[in-house]
VEXKEPA-526496 format. One line per 3 residues: number of its first residue (from 1); their letters; for each residue y, x, z of C-alpha. Coordinates in steps of 0.2 Angstrom, whole numbers, padded with zeros to 4 digits. Layout:
BEGIN
NUM = A = Y:X:Z; ...
//
This chain:
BEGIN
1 = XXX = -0134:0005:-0023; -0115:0006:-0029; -0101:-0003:-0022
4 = XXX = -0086:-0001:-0008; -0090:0010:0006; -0073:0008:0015
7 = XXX = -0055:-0001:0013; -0037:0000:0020; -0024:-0011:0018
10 = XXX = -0004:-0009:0022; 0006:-0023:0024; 0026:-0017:0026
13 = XXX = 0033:-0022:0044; 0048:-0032:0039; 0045:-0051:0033
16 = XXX = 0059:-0062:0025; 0059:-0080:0029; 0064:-0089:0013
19 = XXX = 0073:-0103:0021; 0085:-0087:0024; 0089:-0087:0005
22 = XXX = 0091:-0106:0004; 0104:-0104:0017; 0111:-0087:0010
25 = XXX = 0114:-0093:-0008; 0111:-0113:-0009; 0097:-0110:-0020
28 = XXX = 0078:-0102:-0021; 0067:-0100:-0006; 0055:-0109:-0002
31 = XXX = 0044:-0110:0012; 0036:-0096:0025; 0038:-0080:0020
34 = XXX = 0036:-0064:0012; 0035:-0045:0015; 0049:-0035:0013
37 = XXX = 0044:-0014:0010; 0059:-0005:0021; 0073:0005:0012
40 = XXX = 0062:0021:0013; 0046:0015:0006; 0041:0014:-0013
43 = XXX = 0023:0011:-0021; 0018:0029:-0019; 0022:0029:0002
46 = XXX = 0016:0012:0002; -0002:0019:-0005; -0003:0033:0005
49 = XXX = -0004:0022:0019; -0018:0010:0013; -0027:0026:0008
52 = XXX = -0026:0036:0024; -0033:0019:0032; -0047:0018:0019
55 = XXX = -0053:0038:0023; -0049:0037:0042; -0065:0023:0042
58 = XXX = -0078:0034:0033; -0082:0053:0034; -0084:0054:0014
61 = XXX = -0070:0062:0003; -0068:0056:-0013; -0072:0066:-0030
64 = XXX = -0057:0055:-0037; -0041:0047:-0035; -0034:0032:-0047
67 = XXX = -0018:0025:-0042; -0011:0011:-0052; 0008:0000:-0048
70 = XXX = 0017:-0010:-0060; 0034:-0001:-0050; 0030:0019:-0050
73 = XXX = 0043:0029:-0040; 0042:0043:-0055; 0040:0040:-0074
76 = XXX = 0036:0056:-0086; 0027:0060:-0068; 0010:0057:-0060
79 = XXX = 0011:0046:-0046; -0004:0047:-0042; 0001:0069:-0035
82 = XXX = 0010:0063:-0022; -0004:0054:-0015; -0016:0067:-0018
85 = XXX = -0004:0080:-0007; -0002:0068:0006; -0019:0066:0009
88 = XXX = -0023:0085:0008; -0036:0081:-0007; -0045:0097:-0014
91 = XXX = -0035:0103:-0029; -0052:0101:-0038; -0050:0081:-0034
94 = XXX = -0041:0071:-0050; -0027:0061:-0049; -0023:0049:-0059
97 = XXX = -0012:0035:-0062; -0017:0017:-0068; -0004:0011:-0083
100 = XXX = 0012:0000:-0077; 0003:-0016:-0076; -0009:-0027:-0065
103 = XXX = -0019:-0030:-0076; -0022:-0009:-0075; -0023:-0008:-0057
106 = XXX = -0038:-0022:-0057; -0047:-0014:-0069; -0046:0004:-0060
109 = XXX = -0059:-0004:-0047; -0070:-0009:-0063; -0069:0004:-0069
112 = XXX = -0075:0016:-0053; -0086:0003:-0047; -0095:0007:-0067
115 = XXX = -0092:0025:-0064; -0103:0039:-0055; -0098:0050:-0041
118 = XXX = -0084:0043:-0026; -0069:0037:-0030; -0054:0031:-0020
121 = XXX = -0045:0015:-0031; -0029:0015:-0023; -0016:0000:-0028
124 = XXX = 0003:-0004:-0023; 0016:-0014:-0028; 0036:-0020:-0024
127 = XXX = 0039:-0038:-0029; 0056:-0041:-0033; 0069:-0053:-0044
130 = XXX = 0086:-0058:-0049; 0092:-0065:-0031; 0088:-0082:-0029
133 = XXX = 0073:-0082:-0041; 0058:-0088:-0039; 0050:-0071:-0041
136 = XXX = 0060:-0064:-0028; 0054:-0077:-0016; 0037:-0078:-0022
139 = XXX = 0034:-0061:-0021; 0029:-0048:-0008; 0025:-0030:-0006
142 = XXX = 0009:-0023:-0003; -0003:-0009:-0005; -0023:-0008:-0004
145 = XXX = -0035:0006:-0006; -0053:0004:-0008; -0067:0017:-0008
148 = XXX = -0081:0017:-0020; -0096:0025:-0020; -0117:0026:-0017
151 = XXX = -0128:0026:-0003; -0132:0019:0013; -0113:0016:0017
154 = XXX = -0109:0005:0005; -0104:-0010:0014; -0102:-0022:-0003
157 = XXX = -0114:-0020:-0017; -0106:-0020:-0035; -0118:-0035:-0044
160 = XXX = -0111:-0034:-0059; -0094:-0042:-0067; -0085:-0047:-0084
163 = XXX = -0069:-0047:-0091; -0059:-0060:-0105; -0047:-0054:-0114
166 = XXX = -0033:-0060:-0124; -0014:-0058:-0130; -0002:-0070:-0124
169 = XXX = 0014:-0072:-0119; 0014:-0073:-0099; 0026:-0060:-0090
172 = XXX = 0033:-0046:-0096; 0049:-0036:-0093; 0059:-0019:-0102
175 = XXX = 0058:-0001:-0094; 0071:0002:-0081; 0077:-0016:-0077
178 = XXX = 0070:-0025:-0062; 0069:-0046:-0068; 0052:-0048:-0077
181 = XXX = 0054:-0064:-0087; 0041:-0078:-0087; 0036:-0090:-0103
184 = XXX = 0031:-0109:-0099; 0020:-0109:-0083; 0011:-0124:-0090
187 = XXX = 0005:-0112:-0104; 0000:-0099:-0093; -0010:-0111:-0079
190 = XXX = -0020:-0116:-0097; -0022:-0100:-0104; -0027:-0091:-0087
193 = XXX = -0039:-0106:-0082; -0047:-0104:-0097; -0050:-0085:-0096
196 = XXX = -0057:-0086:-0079; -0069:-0098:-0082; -0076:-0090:-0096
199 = XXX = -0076:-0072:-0086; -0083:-0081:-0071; -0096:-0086:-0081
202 = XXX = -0100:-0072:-0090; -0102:-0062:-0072; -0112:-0074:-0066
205 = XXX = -0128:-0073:-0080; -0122:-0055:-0082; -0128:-0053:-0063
208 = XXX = -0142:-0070:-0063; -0133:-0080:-0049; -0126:-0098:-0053
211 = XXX = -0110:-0102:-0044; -0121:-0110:-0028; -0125:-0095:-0025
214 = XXX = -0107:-0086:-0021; -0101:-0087:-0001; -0083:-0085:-0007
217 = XXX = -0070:-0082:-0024; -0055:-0074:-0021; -0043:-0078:-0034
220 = XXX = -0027:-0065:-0038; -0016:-0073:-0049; 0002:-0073:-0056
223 = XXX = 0007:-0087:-0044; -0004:-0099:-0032; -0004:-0114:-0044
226 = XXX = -0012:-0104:-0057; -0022:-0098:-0043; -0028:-0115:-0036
229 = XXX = -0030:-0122:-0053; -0044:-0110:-0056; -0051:-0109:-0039
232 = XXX = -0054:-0128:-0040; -0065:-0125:-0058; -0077:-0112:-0053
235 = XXX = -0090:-0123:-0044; -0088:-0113:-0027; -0085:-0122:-0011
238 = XXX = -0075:-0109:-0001; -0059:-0101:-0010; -0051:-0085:0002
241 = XXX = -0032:-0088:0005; -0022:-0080:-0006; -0010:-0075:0008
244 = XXX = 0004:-0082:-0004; 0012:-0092:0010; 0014:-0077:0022
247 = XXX = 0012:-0061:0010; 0019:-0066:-0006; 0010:-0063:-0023
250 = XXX = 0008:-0044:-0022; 0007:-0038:-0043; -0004:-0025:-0043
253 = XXX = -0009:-0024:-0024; -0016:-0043:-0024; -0034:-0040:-0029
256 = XXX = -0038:-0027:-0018; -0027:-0037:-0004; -0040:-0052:-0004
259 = XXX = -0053:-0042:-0010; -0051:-0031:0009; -0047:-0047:0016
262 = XXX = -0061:-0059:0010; -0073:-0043:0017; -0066:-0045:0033
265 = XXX = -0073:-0063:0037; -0089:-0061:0027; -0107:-0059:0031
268 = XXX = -0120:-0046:0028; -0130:-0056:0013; -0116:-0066:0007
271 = XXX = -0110:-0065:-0011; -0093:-0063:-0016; -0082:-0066:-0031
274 = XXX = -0065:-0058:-0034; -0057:-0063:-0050; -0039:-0054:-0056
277 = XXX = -0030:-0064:-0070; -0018:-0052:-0079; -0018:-0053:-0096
280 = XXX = -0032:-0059:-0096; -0047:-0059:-0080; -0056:-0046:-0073
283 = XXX = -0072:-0054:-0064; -0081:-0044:-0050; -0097:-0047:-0039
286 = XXX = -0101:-0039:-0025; -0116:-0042:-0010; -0111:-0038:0009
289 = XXX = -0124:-0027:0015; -0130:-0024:0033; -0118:-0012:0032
292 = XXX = -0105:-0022:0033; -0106:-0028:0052; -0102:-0011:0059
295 = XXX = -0088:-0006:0049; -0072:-0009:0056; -0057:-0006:0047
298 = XXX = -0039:-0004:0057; -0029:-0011:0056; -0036:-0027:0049
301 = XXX = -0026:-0040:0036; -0026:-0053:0050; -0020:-0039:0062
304 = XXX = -0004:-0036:0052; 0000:-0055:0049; 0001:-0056:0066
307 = XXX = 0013:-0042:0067; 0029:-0037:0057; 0050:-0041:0062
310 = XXX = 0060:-0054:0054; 0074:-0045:0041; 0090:-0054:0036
313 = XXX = 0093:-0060:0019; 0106:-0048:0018; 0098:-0033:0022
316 = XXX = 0085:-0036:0009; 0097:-0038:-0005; 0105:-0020:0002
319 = XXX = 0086:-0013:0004; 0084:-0020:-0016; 0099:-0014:-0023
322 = XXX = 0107:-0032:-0026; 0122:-0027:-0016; 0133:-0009:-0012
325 = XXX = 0136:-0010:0009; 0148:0003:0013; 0138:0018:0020
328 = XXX = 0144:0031:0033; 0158:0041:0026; 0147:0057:0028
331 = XXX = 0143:0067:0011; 0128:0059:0003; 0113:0071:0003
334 = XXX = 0109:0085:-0012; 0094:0085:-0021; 0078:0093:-0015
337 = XXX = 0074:0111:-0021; 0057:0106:-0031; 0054:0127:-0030
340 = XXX = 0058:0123:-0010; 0044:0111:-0010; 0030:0120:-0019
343 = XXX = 0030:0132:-0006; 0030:0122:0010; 0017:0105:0001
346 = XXX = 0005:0105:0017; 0019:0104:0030; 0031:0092:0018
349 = XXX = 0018:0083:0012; 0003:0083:0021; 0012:0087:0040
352 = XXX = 0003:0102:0045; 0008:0114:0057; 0000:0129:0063
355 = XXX = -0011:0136:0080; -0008:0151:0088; -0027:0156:0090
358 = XXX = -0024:0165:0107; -0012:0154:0115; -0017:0139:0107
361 = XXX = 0004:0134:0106; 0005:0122:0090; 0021:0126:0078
364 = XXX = 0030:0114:0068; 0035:0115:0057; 0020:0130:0054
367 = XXX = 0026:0148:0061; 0017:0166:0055; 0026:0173:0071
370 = XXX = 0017:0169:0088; 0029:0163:0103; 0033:0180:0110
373 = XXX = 0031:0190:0092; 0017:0200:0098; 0006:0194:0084
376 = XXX = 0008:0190:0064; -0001:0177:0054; -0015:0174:0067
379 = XXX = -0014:0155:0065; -0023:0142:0060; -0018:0124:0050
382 = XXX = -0016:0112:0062; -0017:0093:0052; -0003:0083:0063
385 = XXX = -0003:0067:0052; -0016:0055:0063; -0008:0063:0079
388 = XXX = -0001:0053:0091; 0014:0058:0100; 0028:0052:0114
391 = XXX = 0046:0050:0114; 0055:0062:0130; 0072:0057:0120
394 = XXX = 0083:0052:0107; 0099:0047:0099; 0105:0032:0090
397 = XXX = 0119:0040:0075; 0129:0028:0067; 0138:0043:0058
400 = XXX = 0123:0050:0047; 0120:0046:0030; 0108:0033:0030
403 = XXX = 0106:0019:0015; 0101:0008:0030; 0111:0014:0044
406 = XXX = 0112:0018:0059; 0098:0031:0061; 0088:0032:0076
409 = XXX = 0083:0052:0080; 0069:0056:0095; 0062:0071:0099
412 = XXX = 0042:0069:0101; 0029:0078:0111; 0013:0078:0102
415 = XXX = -0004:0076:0109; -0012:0092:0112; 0004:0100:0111
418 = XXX = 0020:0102:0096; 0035:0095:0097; 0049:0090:0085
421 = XXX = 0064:0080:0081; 0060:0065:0068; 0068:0051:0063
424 = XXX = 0061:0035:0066; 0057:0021:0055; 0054:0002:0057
427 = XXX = 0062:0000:0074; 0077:-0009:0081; 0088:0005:0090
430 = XXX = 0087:-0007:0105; 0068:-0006:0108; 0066:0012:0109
433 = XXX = 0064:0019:0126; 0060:0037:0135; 0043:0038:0134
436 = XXX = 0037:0026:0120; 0025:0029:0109; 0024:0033:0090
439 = XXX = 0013:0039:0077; 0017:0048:0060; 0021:0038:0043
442 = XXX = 0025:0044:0026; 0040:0038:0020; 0056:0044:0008
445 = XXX = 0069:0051:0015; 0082:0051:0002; 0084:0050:-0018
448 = XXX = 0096:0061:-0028; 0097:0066:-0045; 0081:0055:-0047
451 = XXX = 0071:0066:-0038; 0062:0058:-0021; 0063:0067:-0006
454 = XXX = 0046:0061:0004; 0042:0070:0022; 0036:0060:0037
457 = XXX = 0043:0051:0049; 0037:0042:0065; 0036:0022:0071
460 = XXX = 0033:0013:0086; 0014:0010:0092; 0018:-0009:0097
463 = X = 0005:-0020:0110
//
């Protein structure tokens, strides 16, 4: 038995309301709202998250790492590395990255879920538009990772699946600019309709069930009309939100999005549909297993829909690059050393310090030299990433250079000992408090020269 053995989902903390660009501009918007990834995430930090939920629920490793995002943070550059050193993956683990289209991230899972050995399908995007476009309004920014794989863990059973393709005009857009430019939508909701139906079909005689026989259909689609058209043809009585109205369509992220969030509300014995128009459609069918009823992902999709800050309208246009706010009038940063980095990748990228075997003091970042000097490279790694830790104090520095300032600086204790001054991220300087807790998140700290300087930093554990 193939299929998923575990899945993780990120949602960014700050959500836009689009009344707020009505007002702002006297156009666009819409109704409810849309998630907005913060000034220091990108796709790559934005999958590390999903993915480090994904293996947190399940004690396999995978043999395999695809990455695919319509917006990668590097090109000429594997994304998919930063990941992989993030996660502390074996060097003997692949990673790869999944073409610069949705339609490249939906098939990854097909394509794992065809495949042999365990591989974790992880898939981010960062929605965005001219301002006051629809795009930008009906967008949002999301990431999901879903691990595939055999055995008795597998919690959804890969049936079977199909795909129609063919070439049309429906979105496209030219390296290095941010507006993708849409044909007629009328044309699209035809073609697109069209294709999933005949995909949907196809998966269903490929796997011997008629469409009575599916629980649920997820649909990911460019928009939600196109989505709802097609959701209404399949002959299935229950269609999963699409979280359009509160997530925003998420590109790339969107299958694995409602794929994680259909799983969440099904049933051991149910089946389930997810169909991906990009392109073309990407039909997959899966059954919940027994499995199913004792996993628990954390945090769930309804979890984070519950959570998450308003942001202002003219923040997010500074986050996307649609305005220059002045910054602080400090020196903007110099590019990291990439030498520099290749010699430190488990502190910077993975978080790791070191533990004195004797005394058992925990170093960050790592030392070769115990406390009082007496002993020299007696330490083991110590993984500080899933580590919780609590704020004794901190500064709020309106000085710093910050492309979202000001910056809020605390100095953590860690639990079971470390401790070190971080930055925070996603918090209001008027929330923090002595005492509060955090845990650790990887995020971008700066970009120059076109190089991306990621470390960790930590956020507030709310409720």
């Amino acid at each position: 038995m193939r299929g998923i053995v575990s899945w993780g989902t990120y949602l960014p903390y700050r959500r836009l309301d689009r009344t707020h660009i009505t007002d702002f501009l006297g156009q666009g918007g819409g109704r409810g709202t849309r998630t907005v990834a913060s000034y220091d995430e990108d796709t790559s930090t934005m999958g590390v998250e999903a993915a480090r939920r994904a293996l947190r629920a399940t004690g396999t490793a995978p043999d395999g790492l695809l990455f695919g995002t319509v917006v990668p943070a590097y090109a000429d550059k594997t994304n998919a590395t930063t990941l992989h050193a993030a996660l502390r993956l074996p060097d003997s683990v692949p990673a790869l990255d999944l073409g610069a289209s949705v339609r490249s991230a939906a098939a990854g899972l097909g394509f794992a879920l065809g495949g042999g050995g365990t591989s974790l399908v992880v898939s981010a995007d960062l929605r965005t538009g001219k301002a006051g476009s629809a795009d930008e309004a009906a967008g949002g920014d999301a990431a999901a990772a879903l691990l595939v794989g055999e055995g008795e863990g597998v919690v959804a059973e890969h049936l079977g699946g199909a795909s129609a393709t063919e070439e049309f005009l429906d979105r496209w857009r030219q390296p290095g600019e941010i507006r993708s430019k849409v044909w007629d939508d009328k044309f699209s909701e035809l073609t697109y309709v069209g294709l999933g139906r005949q995909a949907f079909k196809r998966a269903l005689a490929d796997a011997g069930l008629a469409p009575d026989d599916v629980a649920c259909v997820a649909v990911a689609a460019p928009t939600a009309r196109i989505g709802k058209a097609l959701a209404g043809r399949l002959g299935v009585e229950r269609v999963a939100p699409d979280l359009t109205d509160t997530v925003g369509a998420t590109g790339a992220a969107q299958p694995g999005l409602l794929l994680a969030s259909m799983l969440e509300a099904a049933e051991p014995g149910q089946v389930l549909a997810l169909v991906a128009l990009a392109d073309g459609a990407e039909v997959l069918l899966f059954r919940a297993t027994d499995a199913l009823a004792s996993f628990r992902p954390s945090p769930t999709v309804a979890t984070q829909l519950e959570g998450g800050a308003p942001l202002g309208y003219d923040r997010f246009l500074s986050w996307r690059g649609m305005i220059d706010l002045e910054p602080p009038r400090r020196p903007e940063p110099a590019r990291m050393s990439g030498t520099a980095a290749a010699r430190s990748t488990d502190w910077k990228y993975g978080f790791v310090g070191s533990r004195d075997r004797e005394d058992g003091t925990v170093f960050m970042p790592p030392s070769r030299v115990s406390f009082d000097g007496e002993r020299t490279d007696e330490m083991d790694p110590e993984p500080m990433a899933d580590v919780a830790g609590t704020i004794v104090t901190f500064t709020v520095d309106r000085l710093a250079y910050s492309p979202s300032p000001p910056i809020v600086f605390a100095v953590v204790d860690f639990d079971d000992g470390g401790r070190l001054p971080i930055e925070l991220t996603d918090t209001d300087a008027d929330e923090v408090r002595i005492g509060s807790r955090v845990e650790m998140t990887f995020r971008r700290l700066f970009t120059a020269d076109g190089i991306h300087n990621y470390f960790w930093k930590a956020r507030l554990i709310r409720g």
